[in-house]
Structures are given as C-alpha cells and as structure tokens.
N, C-alpha and C positions, 0 to 999 in steps of 0.2 A: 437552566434547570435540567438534570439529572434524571433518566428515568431509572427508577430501582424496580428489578423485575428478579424475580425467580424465574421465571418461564422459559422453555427453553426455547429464543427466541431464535433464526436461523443468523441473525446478526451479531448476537451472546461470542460465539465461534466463529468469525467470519472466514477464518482461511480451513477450517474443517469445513463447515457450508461451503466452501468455492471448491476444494477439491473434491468434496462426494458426490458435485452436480454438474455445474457448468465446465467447472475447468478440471472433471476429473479423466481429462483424457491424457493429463499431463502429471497426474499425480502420477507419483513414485512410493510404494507400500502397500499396503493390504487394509486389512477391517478395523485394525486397533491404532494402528500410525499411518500418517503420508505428509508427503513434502512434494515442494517443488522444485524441478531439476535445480542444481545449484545454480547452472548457467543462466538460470533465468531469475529467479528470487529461492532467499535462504529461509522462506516462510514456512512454518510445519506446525504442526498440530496432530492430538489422539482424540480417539472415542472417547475416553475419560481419562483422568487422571490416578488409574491404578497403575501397581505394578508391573503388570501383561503388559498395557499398554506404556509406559516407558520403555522398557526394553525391547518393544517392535518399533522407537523411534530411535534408542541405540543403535539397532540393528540395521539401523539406514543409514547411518551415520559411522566415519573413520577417522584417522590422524586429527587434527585443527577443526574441522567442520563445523559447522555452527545450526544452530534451529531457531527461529525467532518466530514467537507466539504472540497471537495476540489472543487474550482468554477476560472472558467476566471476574475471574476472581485470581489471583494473586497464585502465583507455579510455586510449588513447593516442590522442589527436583529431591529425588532420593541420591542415597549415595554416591551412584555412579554418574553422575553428573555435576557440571560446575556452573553455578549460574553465575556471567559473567554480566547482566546488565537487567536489571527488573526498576522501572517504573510505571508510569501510569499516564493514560493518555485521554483525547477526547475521542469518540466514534460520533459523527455529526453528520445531519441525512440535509441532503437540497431541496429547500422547497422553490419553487419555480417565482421568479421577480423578472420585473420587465426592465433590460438592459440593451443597450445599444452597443454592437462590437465595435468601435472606432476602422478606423480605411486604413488598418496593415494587415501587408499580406502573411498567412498563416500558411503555411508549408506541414507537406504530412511529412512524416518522420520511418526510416526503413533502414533494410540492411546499408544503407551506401554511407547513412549520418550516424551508425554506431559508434566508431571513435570520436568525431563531434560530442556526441551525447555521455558519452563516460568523463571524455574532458569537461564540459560541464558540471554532471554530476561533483567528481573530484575536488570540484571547485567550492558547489555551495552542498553540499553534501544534505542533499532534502531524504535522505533515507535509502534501504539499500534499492540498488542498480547493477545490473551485471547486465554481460553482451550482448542478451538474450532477452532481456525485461522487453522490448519492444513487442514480442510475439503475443502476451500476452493481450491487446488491443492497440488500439488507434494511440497513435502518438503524435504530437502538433507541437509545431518550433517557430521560434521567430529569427530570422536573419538579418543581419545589420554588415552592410558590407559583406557581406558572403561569410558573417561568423556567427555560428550559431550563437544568441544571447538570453535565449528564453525557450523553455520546453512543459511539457505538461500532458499528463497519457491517461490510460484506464490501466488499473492494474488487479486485483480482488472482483471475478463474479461469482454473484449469489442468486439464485432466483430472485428476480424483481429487484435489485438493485446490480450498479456499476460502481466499482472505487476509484474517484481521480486521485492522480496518483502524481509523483516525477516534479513537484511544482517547485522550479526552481529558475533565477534569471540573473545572471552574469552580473558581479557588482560593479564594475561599469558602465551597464545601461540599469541601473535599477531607477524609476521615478517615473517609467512612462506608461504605466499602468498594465505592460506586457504579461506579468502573471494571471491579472484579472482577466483579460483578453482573453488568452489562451483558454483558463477555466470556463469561461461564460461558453467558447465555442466545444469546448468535449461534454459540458452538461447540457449543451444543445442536442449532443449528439445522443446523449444515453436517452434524454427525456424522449428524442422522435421515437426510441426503440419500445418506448412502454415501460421503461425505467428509471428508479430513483436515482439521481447520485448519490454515494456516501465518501468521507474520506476521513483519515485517520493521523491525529496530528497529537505530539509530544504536548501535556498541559503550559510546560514552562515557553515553551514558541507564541508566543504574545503577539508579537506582532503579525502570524499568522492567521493565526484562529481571529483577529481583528478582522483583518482581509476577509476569511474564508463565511464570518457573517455580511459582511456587504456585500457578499454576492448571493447571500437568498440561505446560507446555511444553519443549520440549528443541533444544537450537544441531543444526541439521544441516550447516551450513556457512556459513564467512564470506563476503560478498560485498563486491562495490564498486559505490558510488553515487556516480554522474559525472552534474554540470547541465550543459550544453554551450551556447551560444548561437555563430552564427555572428557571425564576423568582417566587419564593416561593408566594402564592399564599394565 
C-alpha cells in the first residue's frame, strides 16, 4: 500500500532533506540546487522544479556529468537537459521484527576495501557507488576466504531516518542469507541511534523488495528516478 500525500513530507525529497540537514556539510551548491561530490554519489536535487532552479543545477554540473534525483513526482527537465533514465521506484521505511544474526563474522568496511567494494559493486551493480560512497556512514562486508562477497552501508540522511544502501553479494556465494545479515546488522545500528531505516529500490527488482519485506520493511510511497545530463552546448 502506497501512501499518496501532497504534504511536503521531508521523505517526498530525500536527497534535498539530506543535503540541507544532516549531510549538508558535503553538499556542493547553494539555495536553489546541491549535489553530492561526484566522488562520493551522483545524487542531486532543487528547491523546486523552476527554472532558477534548473540552471543552479546546470551550473554544477560540466562535460558527461550526470544528477540523479529522486522526487515525488515525475522531472520534466527543460531544454537544456537530457533525461537519460526516468522510472519509478519504491521508498520503504523499517519497522523493527525480531531476528536472529547467524555466527558470521561481519567486517566494517574503510579506505583499505575500496577497490574490494567497487569490484563488487561492478559486479552486481545494486546502484551507483564511487570511491568515496563509504564516507557517507558505516559500511559492513562479509569475507569468504579473504574475498569480499557481500556488502551493505547507510547512504541518504534525513532527520530521523538512515538509507541502507550498497545491498549487494557476489553471485557465487549468493544462498546463504549474507544480504539479510548484513541488513538486519546496519538497521541495528540506525535503530540504536534513534532512527528509522529507509531504503530505495527500482519497482521491477522483485526479488529484492521480497527480501527487503522479510526483514521488517514496508512501501511508504512511490517515487521517481530521473539521470539528467546536460545538453552539449
């Protein structure tokens, strides 16, 4: 079930709410646009969707670059932009279920497993990651013979909530419940802080959002994910 809201709820906007609050020590822009460094995520958002505000997210933006938005209602890019990928996803908040983590050991995740975790990425491609996504919060990996095969982070904060984020695991070891793992211990972690989980997954990923309900979670509302890159000029 879908919540329909007009309201401007701080979740409507998630990566505007995280750069004008918690993570806006990392935003890059001013009052009308901000992103975040590339290095770290290609995620961006405006105050609204005027004019002004388009071209102070131009204006961040050069050569190939890319902004990926997540908004309540569908981007209508004006001329100077190309929208290169617009669908639609779930936003789904965790509510707290009693789980038991299984006896493997969970490893935190730092500058030293960055190329690990890109390799990863690369591999099962659970959304973007660059060298830097770790900075963002806590990261937890699982090792199998000293190879990373399962990973899973915070990425999006918003007052009173944290986004798990990164959920992806090696299709070699997939079957032994590693992605659940992993989640159940970083929404352990958000819950001790006084925080919701949320996370944000593509509608047609079926076999995720399966998953992402057996572990306690529930659809708060649909959104739209638009890549934009500008128009060569």
């Amino acid at each position: 079930m879908f919540v329909s809201t007009t309201s401007s709820h701080p979740l409507d906007r998630p990566i505007w709410s995280a750069l004008t609050t918690r993570q806006q020590a990392l935003a890059e822009g001013g009052a009308l646009a901000r992103r975040y460094p590339l290095a770290i995520a290609p995620f961006a958002d405006m105050a609204d969707m005027s004019a002004e505000s388009f071209a102070a997210l131009g204006s961040l933006m050069s050569g190939s670059e890319i902004a990926v938005l997540f908004t309540a209602d569908a981007v209508a890019a004006p001329a100077g932009f190309k929208i290169l990928l617009a669908e639609t996803g779930e936003q789904m908040i965790g509510t707290p279920v009693e789980c038991a983590i299984p006896g493997v050991e969970i490893i935190a995740l730092g500058v030293k497993d960055v190329a690990d975790m890109l390799a990863l990425i690369e591999l099962t491609k659970p959304g973007p990651f660059s060298a830097r996504t770790h900075e963002l919060g806590t990261f937890l990996g699982i090792r199998v013979g000293g190879k990373l095969v399962a990973m899973t982070g915070e990425r999006m904060k918003v007052p009173g909530w944290t986004e798990v984020s990164a959920v992806c695991t090696h299709p070699e070891h997939t079957g032994h419940g590693y992605a659940g793992i992993l989640m159940m211990e970083v929404m352990q972690r958000i819950r001790s802080r006084g925080e919701t989980p949320l996370l944000h997954v593509r509608e047609d990923n079926v076999r995720a959002i399966e998953l992402y309900r057996r572990l306690g979670f529930n659809s708060r509302k649909r959104l739209h994910f638009a890549v934009l890159r500008k128009n060569a000029s």
